[in-house]
C-alpha positions in Angstrom: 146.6 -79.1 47.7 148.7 -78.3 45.0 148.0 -75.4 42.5 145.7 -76.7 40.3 145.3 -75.7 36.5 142.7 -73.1 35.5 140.6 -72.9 32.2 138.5 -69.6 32.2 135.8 -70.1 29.4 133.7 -66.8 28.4 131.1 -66.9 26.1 129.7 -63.4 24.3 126.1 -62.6 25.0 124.8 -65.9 26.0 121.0 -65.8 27.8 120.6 -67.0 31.4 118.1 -69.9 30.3 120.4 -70.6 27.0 121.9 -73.9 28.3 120.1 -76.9 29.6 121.2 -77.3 32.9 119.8 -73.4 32.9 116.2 -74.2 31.7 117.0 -74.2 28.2 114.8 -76.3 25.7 116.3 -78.7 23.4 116.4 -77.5 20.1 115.3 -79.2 16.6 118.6 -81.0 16.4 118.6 -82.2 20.0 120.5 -81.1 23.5 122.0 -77.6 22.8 124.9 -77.5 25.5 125.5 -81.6 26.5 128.7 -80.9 27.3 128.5 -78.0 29.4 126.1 -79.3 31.2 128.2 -82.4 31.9 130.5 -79.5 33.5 127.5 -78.5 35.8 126.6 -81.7 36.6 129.8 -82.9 37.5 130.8 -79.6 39.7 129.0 -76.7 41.0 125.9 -74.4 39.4 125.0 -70.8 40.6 121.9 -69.9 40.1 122.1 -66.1 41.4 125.5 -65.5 39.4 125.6 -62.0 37.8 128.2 -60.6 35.2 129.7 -57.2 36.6 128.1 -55.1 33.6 125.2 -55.7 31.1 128.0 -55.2 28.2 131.4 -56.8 27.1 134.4 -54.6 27.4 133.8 -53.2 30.9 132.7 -56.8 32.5 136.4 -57.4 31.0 137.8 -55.1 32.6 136.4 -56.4 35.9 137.2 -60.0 34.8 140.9 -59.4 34.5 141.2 -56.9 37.3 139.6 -58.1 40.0 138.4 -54.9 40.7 134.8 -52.8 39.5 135.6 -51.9 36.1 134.4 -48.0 36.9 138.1 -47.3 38.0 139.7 -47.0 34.8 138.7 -44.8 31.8 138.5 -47.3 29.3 136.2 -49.4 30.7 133.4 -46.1 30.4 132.5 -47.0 27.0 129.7 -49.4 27.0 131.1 -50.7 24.9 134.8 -49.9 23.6 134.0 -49.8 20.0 136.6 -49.8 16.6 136.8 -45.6 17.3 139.2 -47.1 19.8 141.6 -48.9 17.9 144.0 -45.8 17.4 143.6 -44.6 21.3 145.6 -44.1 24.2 143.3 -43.6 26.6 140.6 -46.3 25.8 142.2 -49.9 27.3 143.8 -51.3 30.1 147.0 -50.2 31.3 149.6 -52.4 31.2 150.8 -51.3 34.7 147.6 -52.4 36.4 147.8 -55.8 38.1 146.0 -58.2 36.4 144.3 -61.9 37.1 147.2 -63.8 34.3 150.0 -61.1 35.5 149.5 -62.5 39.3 149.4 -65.5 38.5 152.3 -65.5 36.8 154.2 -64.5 39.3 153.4 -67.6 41.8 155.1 -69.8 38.7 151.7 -70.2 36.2 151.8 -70.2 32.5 149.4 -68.3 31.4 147.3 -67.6 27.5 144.5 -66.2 26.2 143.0 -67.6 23.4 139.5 -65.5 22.0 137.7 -62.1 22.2 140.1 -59.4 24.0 138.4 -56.2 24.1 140.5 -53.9 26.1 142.3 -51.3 23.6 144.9 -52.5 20.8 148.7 -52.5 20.3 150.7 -50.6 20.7 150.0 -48.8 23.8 147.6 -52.1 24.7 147.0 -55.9 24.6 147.0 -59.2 25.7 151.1 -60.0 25.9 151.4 -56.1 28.1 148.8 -57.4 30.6 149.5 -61.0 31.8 149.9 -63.3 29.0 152.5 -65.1 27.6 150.7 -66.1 24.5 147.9 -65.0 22.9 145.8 -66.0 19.9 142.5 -64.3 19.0 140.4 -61.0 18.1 141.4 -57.5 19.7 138.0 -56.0 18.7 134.6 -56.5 20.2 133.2 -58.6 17.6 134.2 -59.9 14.0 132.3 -62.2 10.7 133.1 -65.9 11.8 134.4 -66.6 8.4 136.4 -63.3 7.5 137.7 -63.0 10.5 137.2 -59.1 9.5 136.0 -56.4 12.5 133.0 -54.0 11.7 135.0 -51.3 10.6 136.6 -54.1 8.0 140.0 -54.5 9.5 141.2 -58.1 9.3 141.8 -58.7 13.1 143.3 -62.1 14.1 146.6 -62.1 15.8 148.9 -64.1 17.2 150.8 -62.2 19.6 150.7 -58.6 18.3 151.1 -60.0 14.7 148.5 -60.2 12.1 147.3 -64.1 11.6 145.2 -64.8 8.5 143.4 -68.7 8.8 140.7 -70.1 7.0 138.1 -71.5 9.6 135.0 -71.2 11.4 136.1 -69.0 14.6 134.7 -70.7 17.2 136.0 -74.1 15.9 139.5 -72.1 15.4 139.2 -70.6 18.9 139.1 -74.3 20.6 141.3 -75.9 18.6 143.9 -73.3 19.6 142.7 -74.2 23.5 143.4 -77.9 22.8 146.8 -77.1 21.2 147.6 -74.8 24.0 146.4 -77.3 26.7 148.6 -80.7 24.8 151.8 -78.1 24.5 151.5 -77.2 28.1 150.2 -80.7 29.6 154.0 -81.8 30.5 154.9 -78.7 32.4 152.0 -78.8 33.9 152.6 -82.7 35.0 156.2 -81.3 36.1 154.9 -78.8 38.3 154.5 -75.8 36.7 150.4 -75.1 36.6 148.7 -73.0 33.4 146.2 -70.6 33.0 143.9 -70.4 30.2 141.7 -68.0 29.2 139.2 -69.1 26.4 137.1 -66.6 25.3 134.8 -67.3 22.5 132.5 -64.5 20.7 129.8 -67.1 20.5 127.1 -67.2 20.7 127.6 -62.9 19.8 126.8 -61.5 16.3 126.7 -62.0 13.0 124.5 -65.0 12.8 126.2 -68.0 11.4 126.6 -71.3 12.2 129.7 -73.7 10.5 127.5 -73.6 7.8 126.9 -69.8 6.7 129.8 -68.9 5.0 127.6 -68.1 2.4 126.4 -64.9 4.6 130.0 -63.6 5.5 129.7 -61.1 2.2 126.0 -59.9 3.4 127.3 -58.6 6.6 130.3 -57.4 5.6 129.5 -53.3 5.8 126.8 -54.3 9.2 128.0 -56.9 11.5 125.4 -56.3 13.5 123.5 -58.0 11.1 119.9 -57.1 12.2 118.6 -58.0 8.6 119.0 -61.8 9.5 118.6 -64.8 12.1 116.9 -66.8 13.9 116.7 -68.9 17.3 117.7 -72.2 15.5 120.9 -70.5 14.0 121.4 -69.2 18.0 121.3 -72.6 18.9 123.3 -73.9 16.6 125.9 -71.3 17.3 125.8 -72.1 21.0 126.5 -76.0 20.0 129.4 -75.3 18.5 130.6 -73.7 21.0 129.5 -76.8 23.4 131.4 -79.2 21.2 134.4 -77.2 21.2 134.8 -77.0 25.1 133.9 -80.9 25.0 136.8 -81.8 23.1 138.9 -79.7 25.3 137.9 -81.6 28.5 138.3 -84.8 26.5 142.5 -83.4 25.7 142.4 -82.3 29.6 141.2 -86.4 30.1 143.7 -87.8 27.5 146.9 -85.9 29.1 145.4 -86.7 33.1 145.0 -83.3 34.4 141.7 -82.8 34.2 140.6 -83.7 37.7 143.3 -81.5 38.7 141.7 -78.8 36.3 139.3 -76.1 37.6 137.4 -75.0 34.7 135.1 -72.1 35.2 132.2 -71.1 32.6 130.4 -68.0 32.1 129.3 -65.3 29.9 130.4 -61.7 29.7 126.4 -60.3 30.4 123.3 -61.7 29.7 121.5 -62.3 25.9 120.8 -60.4 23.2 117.9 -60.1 20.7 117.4 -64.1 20.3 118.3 -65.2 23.6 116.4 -66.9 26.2 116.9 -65.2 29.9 113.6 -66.9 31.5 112.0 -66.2 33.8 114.3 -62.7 33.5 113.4 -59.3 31.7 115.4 -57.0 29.4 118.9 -58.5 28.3 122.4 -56.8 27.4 122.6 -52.9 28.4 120.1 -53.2 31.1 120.4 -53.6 34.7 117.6 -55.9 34.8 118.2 -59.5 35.9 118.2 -60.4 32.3 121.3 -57.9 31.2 123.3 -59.0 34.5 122.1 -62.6 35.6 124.7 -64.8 34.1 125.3 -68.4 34.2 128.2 -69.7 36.6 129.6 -73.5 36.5 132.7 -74.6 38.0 134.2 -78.1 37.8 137.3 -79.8 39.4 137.2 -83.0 40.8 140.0 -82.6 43.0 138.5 -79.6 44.3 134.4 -79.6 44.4 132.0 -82.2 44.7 129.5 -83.8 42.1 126.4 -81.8 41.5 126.1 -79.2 43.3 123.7 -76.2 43.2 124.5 -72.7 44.8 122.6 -69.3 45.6 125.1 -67.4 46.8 125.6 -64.0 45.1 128.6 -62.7 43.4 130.4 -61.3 40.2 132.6 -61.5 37.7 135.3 -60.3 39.5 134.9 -62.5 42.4 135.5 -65.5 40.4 138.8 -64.3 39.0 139.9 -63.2 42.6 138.7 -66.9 43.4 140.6 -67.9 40.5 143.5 -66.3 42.3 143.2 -67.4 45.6 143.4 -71.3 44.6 146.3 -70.4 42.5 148.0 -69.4 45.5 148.3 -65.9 44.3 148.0 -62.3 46.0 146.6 -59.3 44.9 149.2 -55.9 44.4 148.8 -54.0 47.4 148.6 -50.6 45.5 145.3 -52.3 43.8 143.2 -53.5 46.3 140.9 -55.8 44.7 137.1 -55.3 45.4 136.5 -59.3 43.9 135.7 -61.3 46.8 137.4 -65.1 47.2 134.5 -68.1 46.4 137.3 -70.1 47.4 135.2 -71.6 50.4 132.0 -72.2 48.4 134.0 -74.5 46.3 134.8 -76.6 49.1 131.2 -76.3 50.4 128.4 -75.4 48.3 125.8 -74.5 51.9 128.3 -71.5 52.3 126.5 -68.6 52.4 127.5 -65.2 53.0 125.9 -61.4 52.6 127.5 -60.1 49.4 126.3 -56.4 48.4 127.0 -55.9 44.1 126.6 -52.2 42.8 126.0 -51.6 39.1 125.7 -48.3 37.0 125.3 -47.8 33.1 125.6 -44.1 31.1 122.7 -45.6 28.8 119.2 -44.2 30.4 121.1 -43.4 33.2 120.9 -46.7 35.1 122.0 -47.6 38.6 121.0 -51.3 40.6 122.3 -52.2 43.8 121.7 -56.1 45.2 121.9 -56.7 48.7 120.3 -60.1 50.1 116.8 -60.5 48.3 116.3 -56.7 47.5 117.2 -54.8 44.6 117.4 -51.6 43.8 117.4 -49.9 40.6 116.7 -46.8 39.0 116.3 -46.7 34.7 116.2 -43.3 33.4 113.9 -41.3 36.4 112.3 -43.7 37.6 113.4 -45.9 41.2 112.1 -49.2 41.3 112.2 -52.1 44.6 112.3 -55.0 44.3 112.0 -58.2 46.1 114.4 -60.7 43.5 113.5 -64.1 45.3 110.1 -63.4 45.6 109.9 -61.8 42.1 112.8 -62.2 39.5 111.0 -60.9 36.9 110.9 -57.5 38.2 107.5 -56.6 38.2 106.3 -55.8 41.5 107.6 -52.5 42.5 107.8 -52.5 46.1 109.3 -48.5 46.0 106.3 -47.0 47.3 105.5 -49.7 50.2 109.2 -49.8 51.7 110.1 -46.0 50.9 112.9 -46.6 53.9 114.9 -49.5 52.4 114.6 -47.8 49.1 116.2 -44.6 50.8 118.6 -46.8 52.2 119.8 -48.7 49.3 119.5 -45.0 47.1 121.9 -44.3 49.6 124.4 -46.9 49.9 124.4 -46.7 46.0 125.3 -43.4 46.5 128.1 -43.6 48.8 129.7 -46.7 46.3 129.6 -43.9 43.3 131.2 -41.8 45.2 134.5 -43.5 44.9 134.7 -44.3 41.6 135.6 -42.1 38.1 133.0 -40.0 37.4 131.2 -40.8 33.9 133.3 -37.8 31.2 131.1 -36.1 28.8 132.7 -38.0 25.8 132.1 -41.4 26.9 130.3 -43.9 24.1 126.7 -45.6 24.4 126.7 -48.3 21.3 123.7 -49.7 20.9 123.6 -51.2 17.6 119.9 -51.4 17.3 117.0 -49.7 18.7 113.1 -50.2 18.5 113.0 -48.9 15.1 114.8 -52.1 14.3 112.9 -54.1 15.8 110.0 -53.7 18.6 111.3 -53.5 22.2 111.3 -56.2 24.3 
């Protein structure tokens, strides 16, 4: 089979049960996610999926990699925030081997439109690490309308140069995508495959929908924008998204390449404060299912069949290795990658195979380790077990009645630590909110 084109689509902080073909309910103006769920329905769903962190910028780090983002300094900071704009420590090298930059190499075109996240110009960015083109945010998170980070820096680029456009940034976002896929459909049709990376900051903070323009001003100084909300603007915020990546599969349909597209779609770690992660608990910064259980969908009709369903564990990074793999790419063999190929689940959603994930987060100290049904995981002192098939809500702590498999896994966790950077006095926990916010969840 030839090398096939590849759409990576990212949301920011979407819920496990957000989508329909998740769980989701419809909301007051009807089917939140149609189209993404036409993606699920039409390829393959995982339904034990996880992100490799509970946060943005290090789950990047993984993303692109293709290795756990505990290797490299930057990714630390849970997450980088704008005290990182003017560092040279805090983002990812250019010389590390990257998803786009190996890709490159085995003849694809490759761009990222969206939410970047890993350290700024000029000792970082998208055009040192892989891409030939890039259009979007470098910060973690900016107004819709403004287009203006936290600290109130103006931050939309193209390339390394500062872009200024009026628009709502999600429907900017994808009509950049469908622009980059029409501009890159003939190559493609002449042999030369692209890579896309679309990463939206939907459904992610401040609150407003295509029609809140009007709130841009009152969030200005606070992004975080904990004064204001609600699930229906969520919703709404999620459907634009969903129509964006609807008329980009329609452009993929119009120039015939999209059944020799594989589009994957996930988010960067699970929901925040008005998400829905049922039947999961806790949500971004935790190692609870809900912080880490992610949706996956992956659709290619050369490539995988109709509706199908999968359990099979894995990661963020194993999609982009997987990514590679079908792209016919190989990984540097100074970085060995710790991603592992889902190349044959595409081919055969009954593939099963034993795939142990390792997590750890600075905030309250938190480790979780997820070998076959069990899971370990420890949040400030306390050690929890727990059986994740039997019980995905985490509520039955099985520590004191298997005190061998919880040695075990302790254990294992352990020896996986023991390899990686060490966490430095100096690196950030952003929260953002706390209970006195709001009351915990």
């Amino acid at each position: 089979m030839t090398q096939p084109n590849i759409i990576y689509i990212v949301s920011d902080d979407l819920g496990y049960a957000d989508l329909g073909c998740y769980g989701g309910r419809d909301a007051p103006f009807g089917a939140v996610s149609p189209h993404i769920d036409a993606l699920a329905a039409g390829g393959l769903r995982l339904t034990q999926g996880y992100a490799n962190a509970p946060v943005c910028s290090p789950t990047r780090f993984a993303m692109i990699t293709m290795r756990y983002q505990y290797r490299l300094r930057g990714a630390l900071e849970e997450p980088m925030n704008s005290a990182s704009k003017a560092s040279t420590t805090l983002g990812l090298p250019p010389q590390i081997p990257t998803l786009p930059s190996l890709l490159r190499e085995v003849g694809y075109n490759t761009a990222l439109v969206g939410k970047w996240h890993l350290g700024y110009p000029p000792t970082f960015g998208p055009l040192r690490s892989g891409y030939d083109e890039y259009f979007g945010i470098m910060a973690g998170g900016v107004d819709y309308f403004t287009h203006c980070s936290s600290r109130g820096d103006h931050d939309l680029y193209i390339g390394e140069k500062e872009h200024h456009e009026v628009g709502y940034l999600t429907d900017v976002f994808s009509d950049r995508a469908v622009d980059c896929v029409q501009r890159l459909a003939e190559p493609a049709r002449r042999g030369k495959p692209f890579f896309l990376s679309l990463h939206y900051t939907a459904p992610h903070w401040p609150w407003e929908t295509r029609d809140d323009a009007h709130v841009a001003p009152e969030v200005a100084k606070n992004l975080f924008h904990l004064d204001g909300g609600n699930v229906n603007a969520y919703r709404r915020m999620i459907h634009h998204m969903d129509e964006g990546i609807g008329r980009l599969v329609q452009t993929l349909r119009e120039e015939g390449l999209l059944d020799k597209t594989l589009i994957v779609f996930t988010s960067d770690n699970g929901g925040e404060r008005f998400s829905d992660n049922w039947p999961l608990v806790g949500g971004k910064m935790d190692l609870t299912e809900g912080g880490i259980r992610v949706p996956w969908i992956a659709h290619w009709p050369q490539g995988i069949a109709v509706g199908q369903v999968s359990d099979q564990h894995c990661m963020t990074m194993d999609w982009s290795t997987t990514m590679l793999a079908v792209g016919g790419g190989r990984a540097h063999p100074d970085f060995p990658l710790d991603g592992v190929s889902l190349q044959a689940l595409l081919s055969d959603a009954t593939t099963r195979f034993e795939r142990p994930m390792f997590w750890r987060m600075n905030h309250r100290h938190q480790r979780a380790m997820r070998l076959g049904p069990w899971k370990y995981l420890k949040v400030d002192d306390h050690e929890y077990l727990f059986n994740i098939d039997n019980d995905a809500r985490e509520r039955a702590n099985l520590a004191l009645r298997q005190p061998e498999r919880l040695a075990d896994m302790r254990q294992a966790w352990l020896d996986w630590d023991a390899t990686l950077l060490p966490i430095p006095p100096d690196a950030g926990i952003s929260l953002g909110y706390s209970v006195k916010d709001m009351p915990q969840r």
